[in-house]
Every structure is written in C-alpha cells, then in structure tokens.
C-alpha positions as CSV (number, residue, x, y, z in Angstrom):
1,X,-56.8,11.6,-26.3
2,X,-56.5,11.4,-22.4
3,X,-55.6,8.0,-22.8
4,X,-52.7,8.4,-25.0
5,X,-51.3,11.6,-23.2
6,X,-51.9,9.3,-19.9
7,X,-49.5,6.8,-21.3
8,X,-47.3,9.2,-22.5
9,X,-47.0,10.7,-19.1
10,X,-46.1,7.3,-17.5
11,X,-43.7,6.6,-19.9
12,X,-42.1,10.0,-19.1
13,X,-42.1,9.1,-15.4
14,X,-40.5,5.8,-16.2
15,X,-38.1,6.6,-18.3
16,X,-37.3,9.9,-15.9
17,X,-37.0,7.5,-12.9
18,X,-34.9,5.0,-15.3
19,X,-32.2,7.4,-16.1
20,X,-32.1,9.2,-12.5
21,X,-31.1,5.4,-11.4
22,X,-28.4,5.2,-14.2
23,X,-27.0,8.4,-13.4
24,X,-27.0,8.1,-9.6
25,X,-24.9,4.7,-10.5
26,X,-22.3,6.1,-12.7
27,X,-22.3,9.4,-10.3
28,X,-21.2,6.2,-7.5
29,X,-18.9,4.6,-10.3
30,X,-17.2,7.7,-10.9
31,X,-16.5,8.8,-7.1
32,X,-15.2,5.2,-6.2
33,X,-12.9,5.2,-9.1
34,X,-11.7,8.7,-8.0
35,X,-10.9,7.6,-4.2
36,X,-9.0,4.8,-5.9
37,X,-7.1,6.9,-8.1
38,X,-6.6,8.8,-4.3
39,X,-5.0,6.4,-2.9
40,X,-3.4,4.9,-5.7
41,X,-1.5,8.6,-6.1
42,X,-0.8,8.3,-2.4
43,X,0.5,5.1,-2.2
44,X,2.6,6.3,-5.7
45,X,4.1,8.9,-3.8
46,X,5.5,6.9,-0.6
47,X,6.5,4.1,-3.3
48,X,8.8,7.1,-4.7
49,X,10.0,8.1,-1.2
50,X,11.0,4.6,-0.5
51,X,12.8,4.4,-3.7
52,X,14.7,7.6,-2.9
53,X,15.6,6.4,0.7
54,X,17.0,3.3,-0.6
55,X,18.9,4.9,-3.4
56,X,20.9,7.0,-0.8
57,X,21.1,4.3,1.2
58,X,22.7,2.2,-1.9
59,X,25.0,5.3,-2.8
60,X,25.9,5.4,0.2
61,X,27.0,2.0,0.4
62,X,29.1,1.8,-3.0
63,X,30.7,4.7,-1.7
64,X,31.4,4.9,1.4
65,X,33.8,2.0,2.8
66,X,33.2,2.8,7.2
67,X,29.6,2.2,5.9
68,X,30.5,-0.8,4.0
69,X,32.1,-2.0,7.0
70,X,29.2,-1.2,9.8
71,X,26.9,-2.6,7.4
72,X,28.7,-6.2,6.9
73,X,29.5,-6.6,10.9
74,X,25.7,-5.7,11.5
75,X,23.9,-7.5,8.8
76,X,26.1,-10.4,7.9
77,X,27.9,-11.0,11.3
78,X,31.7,-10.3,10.0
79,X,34.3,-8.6,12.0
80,X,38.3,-8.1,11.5
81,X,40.6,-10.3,11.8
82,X,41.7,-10.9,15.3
83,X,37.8,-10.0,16.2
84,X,36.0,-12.3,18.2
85,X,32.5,-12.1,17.0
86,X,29.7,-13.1,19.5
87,X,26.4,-14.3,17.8
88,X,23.0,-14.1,19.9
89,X,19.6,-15.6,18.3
90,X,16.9,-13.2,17.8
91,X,14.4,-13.5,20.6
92,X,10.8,-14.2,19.4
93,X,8.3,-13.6,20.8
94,X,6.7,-17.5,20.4
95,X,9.7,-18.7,22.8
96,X,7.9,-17.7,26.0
97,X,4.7,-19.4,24.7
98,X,6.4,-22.7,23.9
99,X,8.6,-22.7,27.0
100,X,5.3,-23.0,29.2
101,X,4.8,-26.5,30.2
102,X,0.5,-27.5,29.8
C-alpha cells in the first residue's frame, strides 16, 4: 500500500511540476503577445497622425494656389516666367570622403 501511494505521490509531483512549466510558458506567451499588441497600438496611432498631417498637407495643396506655387519652385525647381532659376546639388556628406586623395 506504501508503494502504490509512493508512486502516486511522484506522479503528483510530476505532473505538478509538468503543468507549473506549461503555465509559466503560456504566462511568457501571453505577456510577449501583449507588449506586441503595445507597440503595434502605438505604432497604429503615429501611423494615424501621419496620415492626418499629410491629408492637410494634401488639402492644402488642392486648395490653396500660393501653396501650390511655393511647393513647385521648392520641390520641382520651377519659377515664373522671366525667373532665373539657380540650381545647387545637394551636398552629401560622402563628397568630403571621396575628395581626399590616399
């Protein structure tokens, strides 16, 4: 009769020490899935902003012509007619470490 409640008792242990394991990995499972669903919601949220800022920025574009106009002789070069437009490449930073000589 020892004997049996002996193995018994083990078995208890085991299958004890068995399921604290499992639930201490799904406990891990569940709080890395909710910091990703964190930062997913975060990252959401500035994805909205963004989207916002670039809709008033478009309104403001179909809309408003002196924006239209900054907006062409900044991004795209252009200018009125009679203009003359000076054009200056970008400076990179990689120029100064091609220019030196080896």
């Amino acid at each position: 009769m020892r004997i049996i409640f002996g193995i018994f008792s083990v078995a208890a242990i085991v299958a004890m020490v068995f399921l604290g394991l499992s639930l201490k990995v799904a406990h891990d499972e569940s709080e890395h899935w909710k910091t990703r669903r964190a930062t997913l919601e975060n990252e959401l949220l500035e994805l909205r902003k963004e989207v916002e800022e670039h809709g008033a920025f478009l309104d403001r574009l179909r809309r408003d012509p002196d924006f239209q106009d900054a907006m062409a002789r900044k991004e795209l070069g252009y200018g009125k007619s009679g203009e003359l437009n000076f054009r200056f490449p970008k400076e990179e930073s990689n120029l100064t470490n091609e220019s030196a000589e080896p």
